[in-house]
N, C-alpha and C positions, 0 to 999 in steps of 0.2 A: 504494500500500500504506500509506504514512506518512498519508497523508488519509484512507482509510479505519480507521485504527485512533486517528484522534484526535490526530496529533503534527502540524508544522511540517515540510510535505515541502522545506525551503531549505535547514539544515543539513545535512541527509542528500545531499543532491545537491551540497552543498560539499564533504559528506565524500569522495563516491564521486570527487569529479574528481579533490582533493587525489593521491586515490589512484593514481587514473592517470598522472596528472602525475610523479608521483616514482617514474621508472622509471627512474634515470641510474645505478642499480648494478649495469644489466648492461650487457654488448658489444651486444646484440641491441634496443633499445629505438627507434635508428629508423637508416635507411640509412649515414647519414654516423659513426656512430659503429662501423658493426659495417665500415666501409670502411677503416679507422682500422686496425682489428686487424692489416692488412698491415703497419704500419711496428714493430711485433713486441712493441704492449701486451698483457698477460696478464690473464684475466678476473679475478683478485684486485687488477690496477691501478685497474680499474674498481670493485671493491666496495671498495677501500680511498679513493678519492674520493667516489663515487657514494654507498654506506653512512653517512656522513658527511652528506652531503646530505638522504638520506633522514630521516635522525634529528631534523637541525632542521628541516626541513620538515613534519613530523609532527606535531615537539611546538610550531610555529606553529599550524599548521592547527587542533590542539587546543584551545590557547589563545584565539586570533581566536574560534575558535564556542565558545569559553567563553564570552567575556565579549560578542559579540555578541547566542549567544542565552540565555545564562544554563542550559546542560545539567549 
């Protein structure tokens, strides 16, 4: 889609993984973490670390393909 409309399809697929990647603000994002839930953390434990994480991961992610590709 990005090559057909004329843009740089690299950022965009840095974007989308970025995206993927910073799923750590839920219980559910991969086995060992939703196994976890047994020894009695609460899904706000997780958004109150996780949320965190997400936030500068983000405004990295933003950053980096700022100044790598000039958006």
């Amino acid at each position: 889609l990005s090559a057909s409309l004329g843009f740089n399809p690299i950022p965009l697929v840095v974007a989308i993984m970025v995206g993927a990647i910073i799923c750590m603000a839920t219980p559910i994002c991969t086995a060992c973490i939703t196994m976890s839930a047994v020894v009695g953390y609460r899904f706000k434990d997780y958004f109150r670390i996780g949320g965190i994480m997400n936030v500068i991961a983000t405004l990295a992610a933003a950053a980096a393909l700022y100044v790598a590709y000039y958006l």
